[in-house]
C-alpha positions, 0 to 999 in steps of 0.5 A, a space after each residue: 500500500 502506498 503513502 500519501 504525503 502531506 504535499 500531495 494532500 495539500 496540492 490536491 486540496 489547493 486545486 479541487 479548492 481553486 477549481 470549485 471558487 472559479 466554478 462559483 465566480 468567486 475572486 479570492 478575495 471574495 472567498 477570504 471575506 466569506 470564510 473569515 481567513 486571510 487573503 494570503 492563506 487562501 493563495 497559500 492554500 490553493 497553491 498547495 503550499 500550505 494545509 487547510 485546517 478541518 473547520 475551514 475546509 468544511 466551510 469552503 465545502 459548505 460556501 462552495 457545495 463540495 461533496 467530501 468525496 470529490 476532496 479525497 477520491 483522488 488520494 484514496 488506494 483501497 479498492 473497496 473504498 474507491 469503488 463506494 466513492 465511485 457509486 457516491 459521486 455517480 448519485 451525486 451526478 444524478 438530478 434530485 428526483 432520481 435521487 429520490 428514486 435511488 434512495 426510495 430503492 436503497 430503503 426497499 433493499 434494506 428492508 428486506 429480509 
């Protein structure tokens, strides 16, 4: 099993993290008022320079509507633990009322015995 480093987790992070302000039309500036951070740590941090603490990675999660699996299905080894990432973000691809369906689906399934 490989390692992930540090580097490559925070270089991941910074891109998904650039990708999704500019997806949202959001400058840096903009996003550091919203999260409360510094201008500077957000350029850091989006450059892969530095690592983003828990609590203001799910707020840009929560300010740019990113699912946790887009974050790490990039870093993640394990087959079985990929494949459940895979299935996740094919949902989250899905509109709301196929949504409704599949989960409508998953509780039929769960129910039987």
């Amino acid at each position: 099993m490989s390692s992930v480093s540090k580097s490559d987790i925070d270089k991941n992070f910074g891109k998904i993290l650039r990708e999704f302000r500019v997806k949202n039309k959001l400058t840096q500036e903009q996003l550091s008022e919203k999260l409360g951070i510094s201008l500077k740590y957000i350029s850091r941090i989006e450059n892969g320079n530095n690592g983003v603490k828990t609590q203001t990675l799910i707020n840009y999660m929560n300010i740019l509507g990113i699912n946790p699996n887009t974050i790490y299905a990039s870093l993640i080894t394990n087959e079985k633990v990929a494949k459940n990432v895979e299935i996740s973000e094919k949902l989250c691809a899905l509109p709301d009322d196929k949504k409704d369906f599949i989960v409508a689906i998953i509780d039929l399934l769960q129910n039987l015995k």
